[in-house]
MARGUTI-755362 format. One record per residue: residue in one letter; residue number from 1; x, y, z of N, C-alpha, C in turn. Coordinates in pm, 1 decimal. Example, Ala and Ser with C-alpha at 12.3 -4.5 7.8 and 13.67 -1.06 7.14 Angstrom:
<sites>
   resn   resi       n.xx       n.yy       n.zz      ca.xx      ca.yy      ca.zz       c.xx       c.yy       c.zz
      a      1     1319.0     -569.0      780.0     1230.0     -450.0      780.0     1320.0     -330.0      780.0
      s      2     1285.0     -225.0      708.0     1367.0     -106.0      714.0     1290.0        3.0      787.0
</sites>
This chain:
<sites>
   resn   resi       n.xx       n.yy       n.zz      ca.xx      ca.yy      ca.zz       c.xx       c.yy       c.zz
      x      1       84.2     -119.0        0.0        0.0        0.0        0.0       87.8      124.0        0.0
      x      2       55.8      251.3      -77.3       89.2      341.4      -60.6      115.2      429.0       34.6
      x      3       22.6      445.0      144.7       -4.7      549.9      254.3     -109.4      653.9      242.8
      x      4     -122.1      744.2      316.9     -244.6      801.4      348.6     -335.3      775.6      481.6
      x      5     -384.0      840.2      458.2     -474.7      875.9      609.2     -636.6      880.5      564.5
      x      6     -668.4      770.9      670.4     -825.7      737.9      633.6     -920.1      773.2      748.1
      x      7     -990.0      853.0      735.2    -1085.0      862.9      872.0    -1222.0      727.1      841.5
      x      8    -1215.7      669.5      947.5    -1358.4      538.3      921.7    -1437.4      592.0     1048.0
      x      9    -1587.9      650.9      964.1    -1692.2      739.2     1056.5    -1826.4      654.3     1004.4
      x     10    -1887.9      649.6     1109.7    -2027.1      600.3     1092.2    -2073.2      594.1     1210.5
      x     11    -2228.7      589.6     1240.4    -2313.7      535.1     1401.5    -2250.8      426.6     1469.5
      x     12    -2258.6      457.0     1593.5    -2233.1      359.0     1669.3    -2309.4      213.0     1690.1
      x     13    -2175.8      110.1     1699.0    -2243.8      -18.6     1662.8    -2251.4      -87.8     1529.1
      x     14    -2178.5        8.7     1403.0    -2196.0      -11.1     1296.6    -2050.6      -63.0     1283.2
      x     15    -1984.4     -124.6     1369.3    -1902.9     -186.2     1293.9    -1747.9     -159.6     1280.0
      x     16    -1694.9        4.9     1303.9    -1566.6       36.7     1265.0    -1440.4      -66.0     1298.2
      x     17    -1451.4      -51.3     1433.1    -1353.3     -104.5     1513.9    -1341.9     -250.6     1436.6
      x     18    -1434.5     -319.4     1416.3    -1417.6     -486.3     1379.7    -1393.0     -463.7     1243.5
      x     19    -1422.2     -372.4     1146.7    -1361.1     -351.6      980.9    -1214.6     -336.1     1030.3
      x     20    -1163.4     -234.5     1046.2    -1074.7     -221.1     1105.8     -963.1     -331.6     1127.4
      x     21    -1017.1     -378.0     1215.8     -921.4     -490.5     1253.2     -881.9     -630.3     1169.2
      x     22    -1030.5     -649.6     1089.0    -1007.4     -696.6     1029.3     -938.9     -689.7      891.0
      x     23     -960.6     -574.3      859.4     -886.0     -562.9      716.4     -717.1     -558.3      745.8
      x     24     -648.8     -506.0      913.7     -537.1     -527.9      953.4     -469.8     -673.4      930.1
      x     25     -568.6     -776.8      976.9     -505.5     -890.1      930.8     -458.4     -948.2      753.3
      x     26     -630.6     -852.8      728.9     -555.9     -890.8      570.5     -485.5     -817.0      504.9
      x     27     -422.0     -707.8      554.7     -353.7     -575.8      482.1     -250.7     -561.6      614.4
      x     28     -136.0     -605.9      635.0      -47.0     -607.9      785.0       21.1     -467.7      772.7
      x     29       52.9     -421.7      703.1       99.1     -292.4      714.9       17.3     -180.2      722.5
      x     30     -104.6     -214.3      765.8     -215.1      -93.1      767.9     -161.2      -26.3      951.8
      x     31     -115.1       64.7      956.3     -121.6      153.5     1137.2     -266.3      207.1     1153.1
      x     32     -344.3      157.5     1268.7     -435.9      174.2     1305.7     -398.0      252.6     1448.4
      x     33     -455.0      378.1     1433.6     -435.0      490.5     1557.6     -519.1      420.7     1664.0
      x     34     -480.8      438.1     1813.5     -489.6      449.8     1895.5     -568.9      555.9     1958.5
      x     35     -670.7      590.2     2015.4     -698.3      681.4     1980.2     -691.2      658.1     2162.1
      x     36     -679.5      808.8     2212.3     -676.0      894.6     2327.8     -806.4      879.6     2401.2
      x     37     -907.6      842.7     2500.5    -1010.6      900.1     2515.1    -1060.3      934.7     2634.5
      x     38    -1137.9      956.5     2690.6    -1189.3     1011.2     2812.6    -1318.7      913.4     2887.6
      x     39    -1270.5      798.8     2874.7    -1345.4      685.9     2929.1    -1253.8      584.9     2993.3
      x     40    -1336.7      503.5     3038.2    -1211.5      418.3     3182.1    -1176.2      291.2     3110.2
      x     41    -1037.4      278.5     3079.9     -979.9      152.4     3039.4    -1087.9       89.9     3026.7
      x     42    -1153.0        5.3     3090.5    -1201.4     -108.1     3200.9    -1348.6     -117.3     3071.9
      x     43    -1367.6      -22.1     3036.3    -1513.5        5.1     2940.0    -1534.3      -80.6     2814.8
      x     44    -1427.6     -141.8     2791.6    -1452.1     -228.0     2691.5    -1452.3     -182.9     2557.6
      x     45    -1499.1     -274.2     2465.3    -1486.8     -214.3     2252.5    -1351.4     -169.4     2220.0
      x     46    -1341.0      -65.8     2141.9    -1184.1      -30.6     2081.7    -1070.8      -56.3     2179.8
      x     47     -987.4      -72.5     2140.3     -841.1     -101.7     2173.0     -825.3      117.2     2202.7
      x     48     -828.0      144.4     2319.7     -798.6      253.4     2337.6     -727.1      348.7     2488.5
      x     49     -669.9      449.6     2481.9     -601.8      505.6     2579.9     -693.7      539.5     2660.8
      x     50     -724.0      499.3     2821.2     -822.8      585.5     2864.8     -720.4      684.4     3006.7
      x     51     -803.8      828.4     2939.6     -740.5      896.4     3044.8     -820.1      989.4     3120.7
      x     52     -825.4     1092.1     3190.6     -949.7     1113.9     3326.8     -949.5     1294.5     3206.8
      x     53    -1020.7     1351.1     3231.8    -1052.4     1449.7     3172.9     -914.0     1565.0     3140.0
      x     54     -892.0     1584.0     3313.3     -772.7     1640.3     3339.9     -637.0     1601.4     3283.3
      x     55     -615.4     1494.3     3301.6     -474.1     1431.0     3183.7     -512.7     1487.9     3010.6
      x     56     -659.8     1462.8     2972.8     -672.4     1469.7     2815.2     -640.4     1614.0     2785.1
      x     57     -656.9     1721.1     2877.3     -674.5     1861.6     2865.0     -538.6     1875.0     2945.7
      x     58     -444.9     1823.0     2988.3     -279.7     1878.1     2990.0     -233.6     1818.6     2844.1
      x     59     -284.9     1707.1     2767.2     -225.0     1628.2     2698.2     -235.5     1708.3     2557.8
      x     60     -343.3     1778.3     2533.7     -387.5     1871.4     2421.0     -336.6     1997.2     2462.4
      x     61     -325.8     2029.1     2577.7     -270.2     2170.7     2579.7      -85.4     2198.0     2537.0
      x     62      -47.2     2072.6     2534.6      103.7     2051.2     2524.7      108.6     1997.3     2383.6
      x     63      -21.4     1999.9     2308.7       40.0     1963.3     2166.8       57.1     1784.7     2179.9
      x     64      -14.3     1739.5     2256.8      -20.6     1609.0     2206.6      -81.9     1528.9     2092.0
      x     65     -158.6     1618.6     2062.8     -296.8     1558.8     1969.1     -263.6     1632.7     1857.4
      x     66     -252.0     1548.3     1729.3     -234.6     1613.4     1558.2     -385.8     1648.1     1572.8
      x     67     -551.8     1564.4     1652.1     -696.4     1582.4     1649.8     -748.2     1578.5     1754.2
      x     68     -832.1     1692.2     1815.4     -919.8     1608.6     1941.7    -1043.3     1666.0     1918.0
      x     69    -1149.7     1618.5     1946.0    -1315.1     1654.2     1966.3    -1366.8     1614.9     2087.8
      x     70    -1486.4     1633.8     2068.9    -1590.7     1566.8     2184.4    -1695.0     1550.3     2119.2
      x     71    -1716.7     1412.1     2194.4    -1864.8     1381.2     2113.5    -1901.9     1304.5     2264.8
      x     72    -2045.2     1256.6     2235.7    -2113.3     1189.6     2320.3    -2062.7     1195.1     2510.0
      x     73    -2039.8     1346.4     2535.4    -1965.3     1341.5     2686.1    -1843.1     1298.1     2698.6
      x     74    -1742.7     1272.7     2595.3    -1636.5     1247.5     2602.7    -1504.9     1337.3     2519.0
      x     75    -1424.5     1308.2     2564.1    -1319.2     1375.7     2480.1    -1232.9     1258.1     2368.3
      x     76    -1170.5     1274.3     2309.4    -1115.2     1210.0     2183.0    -1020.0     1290.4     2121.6
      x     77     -851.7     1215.3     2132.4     -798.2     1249.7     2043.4     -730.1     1163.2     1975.6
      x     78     -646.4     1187.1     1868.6     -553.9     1128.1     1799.3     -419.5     1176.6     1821.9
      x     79     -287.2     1064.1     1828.1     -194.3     1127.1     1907.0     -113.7     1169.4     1810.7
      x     80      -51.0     1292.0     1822.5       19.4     1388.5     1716.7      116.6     1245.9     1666.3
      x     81      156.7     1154.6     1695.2      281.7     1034.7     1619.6      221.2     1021.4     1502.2
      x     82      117.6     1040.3     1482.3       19.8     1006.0     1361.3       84.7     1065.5     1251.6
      x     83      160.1     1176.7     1254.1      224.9     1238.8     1158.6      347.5     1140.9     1143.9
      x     84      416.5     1112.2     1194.4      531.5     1030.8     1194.3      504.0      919.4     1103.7
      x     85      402.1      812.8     1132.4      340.1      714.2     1074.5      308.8      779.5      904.1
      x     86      249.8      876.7      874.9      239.7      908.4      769.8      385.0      978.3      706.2
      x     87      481.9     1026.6      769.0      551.6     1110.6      706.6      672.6      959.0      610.8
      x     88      611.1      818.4      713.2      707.8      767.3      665.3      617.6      651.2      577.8
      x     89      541.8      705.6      483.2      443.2      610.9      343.9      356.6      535.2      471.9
      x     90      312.4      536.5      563.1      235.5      412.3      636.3      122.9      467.4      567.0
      x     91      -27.1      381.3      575.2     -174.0      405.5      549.7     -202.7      407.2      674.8
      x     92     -247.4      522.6      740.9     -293.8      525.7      846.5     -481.2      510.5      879.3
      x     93     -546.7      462.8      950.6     -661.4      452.8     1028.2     -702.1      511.4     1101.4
      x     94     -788.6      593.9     1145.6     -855.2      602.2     1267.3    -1059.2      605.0     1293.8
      x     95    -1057.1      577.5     1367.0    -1188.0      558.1     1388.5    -1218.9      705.5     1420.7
      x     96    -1296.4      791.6     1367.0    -1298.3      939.3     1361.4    -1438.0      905.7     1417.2
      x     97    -1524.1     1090.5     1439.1    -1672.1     1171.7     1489.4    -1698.4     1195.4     1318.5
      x     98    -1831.6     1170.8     1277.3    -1871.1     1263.6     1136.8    -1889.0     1401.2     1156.1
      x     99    -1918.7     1498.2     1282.7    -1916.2     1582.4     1357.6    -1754.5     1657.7     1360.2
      x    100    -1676.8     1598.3     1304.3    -1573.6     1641.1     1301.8    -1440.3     1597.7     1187.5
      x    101    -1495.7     1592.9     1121.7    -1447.3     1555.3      967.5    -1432.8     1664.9      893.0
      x    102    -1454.6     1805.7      914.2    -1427.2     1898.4      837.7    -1272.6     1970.8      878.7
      x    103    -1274.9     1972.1     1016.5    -1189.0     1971.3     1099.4    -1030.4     1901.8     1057.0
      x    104    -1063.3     1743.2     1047.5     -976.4     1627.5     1029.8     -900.0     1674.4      886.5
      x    105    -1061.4     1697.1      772.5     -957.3     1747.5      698.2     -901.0     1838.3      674.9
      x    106     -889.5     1929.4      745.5     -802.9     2082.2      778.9     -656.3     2018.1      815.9
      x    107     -699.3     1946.2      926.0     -521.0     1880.4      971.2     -529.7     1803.6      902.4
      x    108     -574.4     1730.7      779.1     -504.9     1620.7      680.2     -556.3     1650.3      556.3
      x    109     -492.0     1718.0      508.4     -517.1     1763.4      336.9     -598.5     1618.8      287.0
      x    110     -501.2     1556.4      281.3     -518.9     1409.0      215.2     -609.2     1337.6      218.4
      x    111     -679.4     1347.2      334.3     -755.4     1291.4      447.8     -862.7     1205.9      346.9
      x    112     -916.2     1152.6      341.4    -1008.9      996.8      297.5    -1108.3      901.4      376.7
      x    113    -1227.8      954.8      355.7    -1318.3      946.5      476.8    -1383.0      761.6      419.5
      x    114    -1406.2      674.5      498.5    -1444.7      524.2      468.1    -1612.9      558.5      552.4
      x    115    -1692.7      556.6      497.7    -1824.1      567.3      582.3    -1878.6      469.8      580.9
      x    116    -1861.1      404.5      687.7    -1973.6      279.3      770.4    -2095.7      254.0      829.7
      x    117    -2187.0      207.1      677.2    -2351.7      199.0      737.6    -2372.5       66.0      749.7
      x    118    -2502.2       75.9      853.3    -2575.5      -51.4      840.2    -2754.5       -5.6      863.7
      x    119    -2820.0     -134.4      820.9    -2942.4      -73.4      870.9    -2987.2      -48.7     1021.1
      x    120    -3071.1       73.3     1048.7    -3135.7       34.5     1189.4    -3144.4      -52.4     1232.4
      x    121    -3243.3     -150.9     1192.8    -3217.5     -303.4     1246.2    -3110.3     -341.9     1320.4
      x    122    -2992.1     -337.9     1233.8    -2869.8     -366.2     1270.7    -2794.0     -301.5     1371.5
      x    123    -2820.8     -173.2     1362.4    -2762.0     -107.4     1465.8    -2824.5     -121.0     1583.7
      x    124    -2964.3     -133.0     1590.8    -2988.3     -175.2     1740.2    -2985.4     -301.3     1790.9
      x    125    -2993.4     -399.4     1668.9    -2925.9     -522.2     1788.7    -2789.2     -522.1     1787.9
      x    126    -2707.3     -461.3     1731.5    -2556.9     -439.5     1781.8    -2543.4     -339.4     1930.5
      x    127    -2646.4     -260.6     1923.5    -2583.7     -153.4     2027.3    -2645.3     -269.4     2140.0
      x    128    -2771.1     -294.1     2151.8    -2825.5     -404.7     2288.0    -2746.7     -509.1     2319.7
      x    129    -2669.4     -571.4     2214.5    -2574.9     -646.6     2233.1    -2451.1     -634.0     2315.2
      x    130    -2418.0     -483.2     2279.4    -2286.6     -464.3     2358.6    -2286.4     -417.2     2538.7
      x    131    -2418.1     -381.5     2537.3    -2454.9     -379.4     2656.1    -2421.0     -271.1     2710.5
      x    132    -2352.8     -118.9     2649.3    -2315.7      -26.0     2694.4    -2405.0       94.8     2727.1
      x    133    -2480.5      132.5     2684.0    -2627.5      201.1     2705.2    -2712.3      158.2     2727.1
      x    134    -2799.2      254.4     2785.3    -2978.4      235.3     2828.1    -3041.5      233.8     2674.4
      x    135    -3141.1      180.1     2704.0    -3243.7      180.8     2632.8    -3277.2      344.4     2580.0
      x    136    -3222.0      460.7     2635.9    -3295.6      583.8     2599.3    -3172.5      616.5     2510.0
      x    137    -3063.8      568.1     2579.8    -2929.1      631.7     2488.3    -2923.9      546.3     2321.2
      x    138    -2986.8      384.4     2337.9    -2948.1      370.9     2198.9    -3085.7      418.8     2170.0
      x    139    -3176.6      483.1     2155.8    -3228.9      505.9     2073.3    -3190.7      665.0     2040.1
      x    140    -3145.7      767.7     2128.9    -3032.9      873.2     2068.2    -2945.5      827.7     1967.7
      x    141    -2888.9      709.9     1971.7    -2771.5      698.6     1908.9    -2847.4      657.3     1755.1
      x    142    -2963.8      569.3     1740.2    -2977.5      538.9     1638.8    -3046.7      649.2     1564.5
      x    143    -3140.6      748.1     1647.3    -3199.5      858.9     1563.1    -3083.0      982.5     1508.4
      x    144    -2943.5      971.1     1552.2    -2836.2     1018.9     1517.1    -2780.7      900.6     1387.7
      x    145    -2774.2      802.9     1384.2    -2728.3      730.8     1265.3    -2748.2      807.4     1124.1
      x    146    -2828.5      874.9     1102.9    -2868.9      950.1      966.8    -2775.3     1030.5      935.8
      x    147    -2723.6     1083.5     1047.9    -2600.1     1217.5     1045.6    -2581.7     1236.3      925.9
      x    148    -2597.0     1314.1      809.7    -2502.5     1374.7      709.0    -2369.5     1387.5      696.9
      x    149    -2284.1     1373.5      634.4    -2152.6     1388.2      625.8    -2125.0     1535.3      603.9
      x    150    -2037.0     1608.1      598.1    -2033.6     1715.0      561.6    -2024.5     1737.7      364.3
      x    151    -1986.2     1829.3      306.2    -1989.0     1800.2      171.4    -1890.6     1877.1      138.8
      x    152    -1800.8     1825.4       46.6    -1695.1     1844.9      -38.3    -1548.7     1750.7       72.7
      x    153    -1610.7     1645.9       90.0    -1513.6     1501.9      134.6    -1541.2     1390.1       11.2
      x    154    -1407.8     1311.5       -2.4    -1378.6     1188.3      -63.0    -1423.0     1086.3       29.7
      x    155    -1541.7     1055.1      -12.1    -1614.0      983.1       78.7    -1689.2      869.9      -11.2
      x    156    -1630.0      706.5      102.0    -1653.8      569.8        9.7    -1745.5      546.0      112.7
      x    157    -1858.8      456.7       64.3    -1970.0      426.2      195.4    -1979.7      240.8      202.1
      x    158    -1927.5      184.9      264.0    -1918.1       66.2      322.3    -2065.1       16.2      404.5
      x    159    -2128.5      -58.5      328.0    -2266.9     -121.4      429.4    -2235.4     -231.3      501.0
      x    160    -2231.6     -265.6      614.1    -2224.0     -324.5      718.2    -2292.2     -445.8      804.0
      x    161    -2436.2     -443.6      684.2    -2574.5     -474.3      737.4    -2533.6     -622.9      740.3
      x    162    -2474.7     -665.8      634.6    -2424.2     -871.5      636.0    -2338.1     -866.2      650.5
      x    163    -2268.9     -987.0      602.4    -2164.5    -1075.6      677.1    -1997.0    -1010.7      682.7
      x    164    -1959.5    -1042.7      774.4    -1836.3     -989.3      830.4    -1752.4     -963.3      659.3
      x    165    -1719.9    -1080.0      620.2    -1662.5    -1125.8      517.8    -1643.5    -1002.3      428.9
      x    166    -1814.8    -1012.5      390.1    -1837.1     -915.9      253.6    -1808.9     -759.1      305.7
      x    167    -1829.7     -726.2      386.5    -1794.3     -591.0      468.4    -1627.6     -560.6      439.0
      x    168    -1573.0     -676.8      504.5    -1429.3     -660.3      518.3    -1352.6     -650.1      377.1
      x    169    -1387.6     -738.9      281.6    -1349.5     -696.4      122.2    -1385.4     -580.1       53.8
      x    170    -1536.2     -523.1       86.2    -1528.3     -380.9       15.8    -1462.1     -274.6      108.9
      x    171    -1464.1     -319.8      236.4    -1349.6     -181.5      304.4    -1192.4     -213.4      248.3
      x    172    -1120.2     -332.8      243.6    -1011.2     -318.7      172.8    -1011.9     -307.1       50.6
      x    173    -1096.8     -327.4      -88.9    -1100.8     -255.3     -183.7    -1061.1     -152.0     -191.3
      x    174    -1202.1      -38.6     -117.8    -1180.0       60.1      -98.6    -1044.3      153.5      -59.3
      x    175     -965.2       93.9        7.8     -874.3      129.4       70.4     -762.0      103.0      -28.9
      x    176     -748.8       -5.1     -109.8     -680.7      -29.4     -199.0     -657.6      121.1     -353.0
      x    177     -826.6      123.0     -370.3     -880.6      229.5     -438.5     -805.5      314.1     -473.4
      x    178     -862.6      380.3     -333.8     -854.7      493.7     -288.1     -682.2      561.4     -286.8
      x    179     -606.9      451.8     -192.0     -479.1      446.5     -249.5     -352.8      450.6     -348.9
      x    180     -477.3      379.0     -479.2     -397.9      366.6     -607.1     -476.7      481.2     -716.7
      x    181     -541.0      568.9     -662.7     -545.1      678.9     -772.2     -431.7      745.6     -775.6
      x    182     -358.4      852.4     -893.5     -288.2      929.2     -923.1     -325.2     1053.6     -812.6
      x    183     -200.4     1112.5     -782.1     -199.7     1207.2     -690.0     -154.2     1352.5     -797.5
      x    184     -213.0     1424.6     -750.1     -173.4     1583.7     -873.4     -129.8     1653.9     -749.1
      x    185       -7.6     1752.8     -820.1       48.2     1857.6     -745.9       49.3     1976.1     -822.5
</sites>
Protein backbone atom coordinates (compact mmCIF):
# COMPACT_ATOMS: atom_id res chain seq x y z
CA UNK A 1 0.00 0.00 0.00
CA UNK A 2 0.89 3.41 -0.61
CA UNK A 3 -0.05 5.50 2.54
CA UNK A 4 -2.45 8.01 3.49
CA UNK A 5 -4.75 8.76 6.09
CA UNK A 6 -8.26 7.38 6.34
CA UNK A 7 -10.85 8.63 8.72
CA UNK A 8 -13.58 5.38 9.22
CA UNK A 9 -16.92 7.39 10.57
CA UNK A 10 -20.27 6.00 10.92
CA UNK A 11 -23.14 5.35 14.02
CA UNK A 12 -22.33 3.59 16.69
CA UNK A 13 -22.44 -0.19 16.63
CA UNK A 14 -21.96 -0.11 12.97
CA UNK A 15 -19.03 -1.86 12.94
CA UNK A 16 -15.67 0.37 12.65
CA UNK A 17 -13.53 -1.05 15.14
CA UNK A 18 -14.18 -4.86 13.80
CA UNK A 19 -13.61 -3.52 9.81
CA UNK A 20 -10.75 -2.21 11.06
CA UNK A 21 -9.21 -4.91 12.53
CA UNK A 22 -10.07 -6.97 10.29
CA UNK A 23 -8.86 -5.63 7.16
CA UNK A 24 -5.37 -5.28 9.53
CA UNK A 25 -5.05 -8.90 9.31
CA UNK A 26 -5.56 -8.91 5.70
CA UNK A 27 -3.54 -5.76 4.82
CA UNK A 28 -0.47 -6.08 7.85
CA UNK A 29 0.99 -2.92 7.15
CA UNK A 30 -2.15 -0.93 7.68
CA UNK A 31 -1.22 1.54 11.37
CA UNK A 32 -4.36 1.74 13.06
CA UNK A 33 -4.35 4.90 15.58
CA UNK A 34 -4.90 4.50 18.95
CA UNK A 35 -6.98 6.81 19.80
CA UNK A 36 -6.76 8.95 23.28
CA UNK A 37 -10.11 9.00 25.15
CA UNK A 38 -11.89 10.11 28.13
CA UNK A 39 -13.45 6.86 29.29
CA UNK A 40 -12.11 4.18 31.82
CA UNK A 41 -9.80 1.52 30.39
CA UNK A 42 -12.01 -1.08 32.01
CA UNK A 43 -15.14 0.05 29.40
CA UNK A 44 -14.52 -2.28 26.92
CA UNK A 45 -14.87 -2.14 22.53
CA UNK A 46 -11.84 -0.31 20.82
CA UNK A 47 -8.41 -1.02 21.73
CA UNK A 48 -7.99 2.53 23.38
CA UNK A 49 -6.02 5.06 25.80
CA UNK A 50 -8.23 5.86 28.65
CA UNK A 51 -7.40 8.96 30.45
CA UNK A 52 -9.50 11.14 33.27
CA UNK A 53 -10.52 14.50 31.73
CA UNK A 54 -7.73 16.40 33.40
CA UNK A 55 -4.74 14.31 31.84
CA UNK A 56 -6.72 14.70 28.15
CA UNK A 57 -6.74 18.62 28.65
CA UNK A 58 -2.80 18.78 29.90
CA UNK A 59 -2.25 16.28 26.98
CA UNK A 60 -3.88 18.71 24.21
CA UNK A 61 -2.70 21.71 25.80
CA UNK A 62 1.04 20.51 25.25
CA UNK A 63 0.40 19.63 21.67
CA UNK A 64 -0.21 16.09 22.07
CA UNK A 65 -2.97 15.59 19.69
CA UNK A 66 -2.35 16.13 15.58
CA UNK A 67 -6.96 15.82 16.50
CA UNK A 68 -9.20 16.09 19.42
CA UNK A 69 -13.15 16.54 19.66
CA UNK A 70 -15.91 15.67 21.84
CA UNK A 71 -18.65 13.81 21.14
CA UNK A 72 -21.13 11.90 23.20
CA UNK A 73 -19.65 13.42 26.86
CA UNK A 74 -16.36 12.47 26.03
CA UNK A 75 -13.19 13.76 24.80
CA UNK A 76 -11.15 12.10 21.83
CA UNK A 77 -7.98 12.50 20.43
CA UNK A 78 -5.54 11.28 17.99
CA UNK A 79 -1.94 11.27 19.07
CA UNK A 80 0.19 13.89 17.17
CA UNK A 81 2.82 10.35 16.20
CA UNK A 82 0.20 10.06 13.61
CA UNK A 83 2.25 12.39 11.59
CA UNK A 84 5.31 10.31 11.94
CA UNK A 85 3.40 7.14 10.75
CA UNK A 86 2.40 9.08 7.70
CA UNK A 87 5.52 11.11 7.07
CA UNK A 88 7.08 7.67 6.65
CA UNK A 89 4.43 6.11 3.44
CA UNK A 90 2.36 4.12 6.36
CA UNK A 91 -1.74 4.05 5.50
CA UNK A 92 -2.94 5.26 8.47
CA UNK A 93 -6.61 4.53 10.28
CA UNK A 94 -8.55 6.02 12.67
CA UNK A 95 -11.88 5.58 13.89
CA UNK A 96 -12.98 9.39 13.61
CA UNK A 97 -16.72 11.72 14.89
CA UNK A 98 -18.71 12.64 11.37
CA UNK A 99 -19.16 15.82 13.58
CA UNK A 100 -15.74 16.41 13.02
CA UNK A 101 -14.47 15.55 9.68
CA UNK A 102 -14.27 18.98 8.38
CA UNK A 103 -11.89 19.71 10.99
CA UNK A 104 -9.76 16.27 10.30
CA UNK A 105 -9.57 17.47 6.98
CA UNK A 106 -8.03 20.82 7.79
CA UNK A 107 -5.21 18.80 9.71
CA UNK A 108 -5.05 16.21 6.80
CA UNK A 109 -5.17 17.63 3.37
CA UNK A 110 -5.19 14.09 2.15
CA UNK A 111 -7.55 12.91 4.48
CA UNK A 112 -10.09 9.97 2.98
CA UNK A 113 -13.18 9.47 4.77
CA UNK A 114 -14.45 5.24 4.68
CA UNK A 115 -18.24 5.67 5.82
CA UNK A 116 -19.74 2.79 7.70
CA UNK A 117 -23.52 1.99 7.38
CA UNK A 118 -25.75 -0.51 8.40
CA UNK A 119 -29.42 -0.73 8.71
CA UNK A 120 -31.36 0.34 11.89
CA UNK A 121 -32.17 -3.03 12.46
CA UNK A 122 -28.70 -3.66 12.71
CA UNK A 123 -27.62 -1.07 14.66
CA UNK A 124 -29.88 -1.75 17.40
CA UNK A 125 -29.26 -5.22 17.89
CA UNK A 126 -25.57 -4.39 17.82
CA UNK A 127 -25.84 -1.53 20.27
CA UNK A 128 -28.25 -4.05 22.88
CA UNK A 129 -25.75 -6.47 22.33
CA UNK A 130 -22.87 -4.64 23.59
CA UNK A 131 -24.55 -3.79 26.56
CA UNK A 132 -23.16 -0.26 26.94
CA UNK A 133 -26.27 2.01 27.05
CA UNK A 134 -29.78 2.35 28.28
CA UNK A 135 -32.44 1.81 26.33
CA UNK A 136 -32.96 5.84 25.99
CA UNK A 137 -29.29 6.32 24.88
CA UNK A 138 -29.48 3.71 21.99
CA UNK A 139 -32.29 5.06 20.73
CA UNK A 140 -30.33 8.73 20.68
CA UNK A 141 -27.71 6.99 19.09
CA UNK A 142 -29.78 5.39 16.39
CA UNK A 143 -31.99 8.59 15.63
CA UNK A 144 -28.36 10.19 15.17
CA UNK A 145 -27.28 7.31 12.65
CA UNK A 146 -28.69 9.50 9.67
CA UNK A 147 -26.00 12.18 10.46
CA UNK A 148 -25.03 13.75 7.09
CA UNK A 149 -21.53 13.88 6.26
CA UNK A 150 -20.34 17.15 5.62
CA UNK A 151 -19.89 18.00 1.71
CA UNK A 152 -16.95 18.45 -0.38
CA UNK A 153 -15.14 15.02 1.35
CA UNK A 154 -13.79 11.88 -0.63
CA UNK A 155 -16.14 9.83 0.79
CA UNK A 156 -16.54 5.70 0.10
CA UNK A 157 -19.70 4.26 1.95
CA UNK A 158 -19.18 0.66 3.22
CA UNK A 159 -22.67 -1.21 4.29
CA UNK A 160 -22.24 -3.25 7.18
CA UNK A 161 -25.75 -4.74 7.37
CA UNK A 162 -24.24 -8.71 6.36
CA UNK A 163 -21.64 -10.76 6.77
CA UNK A 164 -18.36 -9.89 8.30
CA UNK A 165 -16.62 -11.26 5.18
CA UNK A 166 -18.37 -9.16 2.54
CA UNK A 167 -17.94 -5.91 4.68
CA UNK A 168 -14.29 -6.60 5.18
CA UNK A 169 -13.50 -6.96 1.22
CA UNK A 170 -15.28 -3.81 0.16
CA UNK A 171 -13.50 -1.82 3.04
CA UNK A 172 -10.11 -3.19 1.73
CA UNK A 173 -11.01 -2.55 -1.84
CA UNK A 174 -11.80 0.60 -0.99
CA UNK A 175 -8.74 1.29 0.70
CA UNK A 176 -6.81 -0.29 -1.99
CA UNK A 177 -8.81 2.30 -4.38
CA UNK A 178 -8.55 4.94 -2.88
CA UNK A 179 -4.79 4.46 -2.50
CA UNK A 180 -3.98 3.67 -6.07
CA UNK A 181 -5.45 6.79 -7.72
CA UNK A 182 -2.88 9.29 -9.23
CA UNK A 183 -2.00 12.07 -6.90
CA UNK A 184 -1.73 15.84 -8.73
CA UNK A 185 0.48 18.58 -7.46
Amino acid sequence: MMGGIFAIVGPSGVGKDTLMQAALAEVPDLCLVRRVITRPAAAGGEAFTGVSPAEFALCDAAGGFALSWQAHGLFYGIPVQVHDDLAAGRSVLFNGSRAMLVEAARVFPELKVLHVTASRAVLEARLLARGRESTEEIARRLDRACMKLPKGLEVITIDNSGSLSAATQAFVDALRLEQEKPKFT
